[in-house]
N, C-alpha and C positions, 0 to 999 in steps of 0.2 A: 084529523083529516087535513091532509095540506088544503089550500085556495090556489089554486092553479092562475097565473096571471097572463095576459098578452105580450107578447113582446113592443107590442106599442107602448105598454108601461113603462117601462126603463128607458127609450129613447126621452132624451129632452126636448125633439121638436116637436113645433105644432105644425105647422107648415112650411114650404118653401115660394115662397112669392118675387116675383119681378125680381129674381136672381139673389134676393134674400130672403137668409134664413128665421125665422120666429121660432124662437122658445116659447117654453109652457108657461116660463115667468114673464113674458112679454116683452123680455129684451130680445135684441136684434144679432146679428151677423154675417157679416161681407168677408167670402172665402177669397185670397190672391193665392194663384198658381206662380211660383217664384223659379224664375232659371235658378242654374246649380255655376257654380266656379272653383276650378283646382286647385285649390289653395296649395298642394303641395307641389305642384309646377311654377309657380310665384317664387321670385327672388325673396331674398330677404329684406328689404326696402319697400317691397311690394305688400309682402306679409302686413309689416308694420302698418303700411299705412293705409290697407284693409282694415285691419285693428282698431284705428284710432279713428278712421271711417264709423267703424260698425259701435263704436264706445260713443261716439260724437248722435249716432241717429238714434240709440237706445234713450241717451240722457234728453233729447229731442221730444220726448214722446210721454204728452201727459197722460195717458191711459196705458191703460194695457193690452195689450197684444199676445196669440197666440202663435208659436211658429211648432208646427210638425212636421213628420217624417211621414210616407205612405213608402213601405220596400213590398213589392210584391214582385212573384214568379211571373217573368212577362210572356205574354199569351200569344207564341207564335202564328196562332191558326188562321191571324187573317194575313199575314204576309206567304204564307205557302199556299192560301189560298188565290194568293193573287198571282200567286207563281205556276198555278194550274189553269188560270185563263191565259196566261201568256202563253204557254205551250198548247192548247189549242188553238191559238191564234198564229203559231209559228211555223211556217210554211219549209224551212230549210231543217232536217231530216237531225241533222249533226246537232246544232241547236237544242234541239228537240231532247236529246239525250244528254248531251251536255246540263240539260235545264232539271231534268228528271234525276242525276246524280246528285245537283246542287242541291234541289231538296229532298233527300235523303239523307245526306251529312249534315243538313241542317235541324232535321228533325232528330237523329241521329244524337246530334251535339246538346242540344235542349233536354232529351230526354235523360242524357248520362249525368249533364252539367245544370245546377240551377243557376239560371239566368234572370238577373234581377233586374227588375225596374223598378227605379228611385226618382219620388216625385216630394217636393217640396212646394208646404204649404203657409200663409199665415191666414189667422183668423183673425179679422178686425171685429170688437161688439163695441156696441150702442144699448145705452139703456134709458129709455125715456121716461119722460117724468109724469105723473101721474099727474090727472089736470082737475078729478073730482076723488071725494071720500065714495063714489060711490063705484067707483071703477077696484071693487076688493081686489080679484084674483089679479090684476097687472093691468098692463097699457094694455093689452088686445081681450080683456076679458068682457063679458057683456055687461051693455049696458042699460041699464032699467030707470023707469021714474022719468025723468025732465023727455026725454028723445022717443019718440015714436018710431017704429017699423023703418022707413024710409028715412028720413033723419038720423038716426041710429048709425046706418049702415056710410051715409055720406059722412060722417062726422070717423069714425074711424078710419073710412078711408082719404079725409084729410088729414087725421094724425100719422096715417103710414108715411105717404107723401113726405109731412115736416120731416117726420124721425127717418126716413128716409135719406134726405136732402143732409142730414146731420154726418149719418153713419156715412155718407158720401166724401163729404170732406174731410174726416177721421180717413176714411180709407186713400184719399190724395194726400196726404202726408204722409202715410206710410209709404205708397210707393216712388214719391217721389226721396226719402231718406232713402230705400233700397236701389234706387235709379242710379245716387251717389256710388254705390258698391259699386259700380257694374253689373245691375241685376236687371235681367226683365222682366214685368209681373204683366197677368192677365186676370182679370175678375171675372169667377166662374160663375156662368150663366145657369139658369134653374135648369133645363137640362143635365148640364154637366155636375151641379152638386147632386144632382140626384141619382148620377150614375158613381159617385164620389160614396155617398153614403149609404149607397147599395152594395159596393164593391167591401167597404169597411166592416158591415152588419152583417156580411157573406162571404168570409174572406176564402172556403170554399170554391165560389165560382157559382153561373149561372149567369141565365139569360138579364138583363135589364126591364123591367116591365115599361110596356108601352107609356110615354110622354102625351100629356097636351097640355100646348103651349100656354091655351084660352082658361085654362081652371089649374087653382092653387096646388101644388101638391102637398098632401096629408099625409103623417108618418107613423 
């Protein structure tokens, strides 16, 4: 008889808090959304010294860093949806039909053509250090013996804090080596890695389940 498992089993997080990620091992991670640049519209002078740039911030960096690719079929429907509040709202008649052609060719083109949206990511972790033998399962695993109820809870969450504050400054150094490219990065907020690793888990499609702000997300 197989054991039938959850899909929560195979995910490695445990939660998503204050825009960071928790693994099951109790290390940490701060996702950057990273702009994109043409490298093949860059002269040859340019190339190089992107090159010697991107060789210069790699050898920079005492840890390790993950950089990936998300290519996903990009999801027209709320641009033609926005394109059907304008033509109710558009009082000149010609417009109106004009606007009605435009999205049809555009649905049109989408539907024949895949149309892709590429987003680039890096993954900063942090992996903090263990402060008692009795912390077995990692930094975020429970803690028993010395700390009471209430105590318990404040003392981890003065360790997120610290490891926190850590994984913060790992993550200013990478963007500011990526700054030198010409890059612009933005550190995804718990909402948005949640709609990040919904869209990954589902690559399918489907609605987003509802967000709150006030409690951790669990995965």
């Amino acid at each position: 008889m197989i054991n039938a498992k959850a899909t929560q089993d195979f995910v490695p997080i445990k939660e998503i808090r204050d825009s960071i990620i928790v693994l099951k091992d109790g290390s940490m991670r701060s996702i950057l959304l990273v702009s994109s640049t043409n490298f093949s519209l860059k002269s040859v002078d340019e190339r190089q010294a992107i090159l010697f740039q991107y060789q210069n911030f790699l050898n920079s960096l005492d840890f390790t860093i993950q950089i990936f690719l998300m290519s996903r079929r990009l999801d027209i429907r709320p641009y033609l949806q926005t394109l059907e509040d304008r033509i109710k709202e558009q009082t000149n008649e010609l417009l109106k039909v004009q606007t009605r052609e435009y999205i049809e060719f555009i649905r049109t083109f989408t539907e024949n053509f895949n149309v892709m949206q590429k987003s680039f990511f890096v993954s900063v972790p942090y992996y903090p250090p263990l402060f008692d033998a009795g912390r077995k399962g990692g930094f975020f695993s429970n803690v028993t013996g010395l700390f009471g109820g209430e105590k318990q809870a404040a003392t981890l969450d003065l360790d997120f804090a610290e490891s926190r504050s850590q994984l913060e400054q790992k993550v200013g150094v990478v963007e500011q080596g990526l700054k030198r490219l010409g890059l612009q990065t933005t550190p995804l907020g718990t909402e948005e890695l949640v709609e990040l690793f919904f869209k990954l888990f589902n690559p399918e499609g489907g609605d987003v389940p509802p967000f709150n702000p006030e409690k951790p997300v669990s995965l």
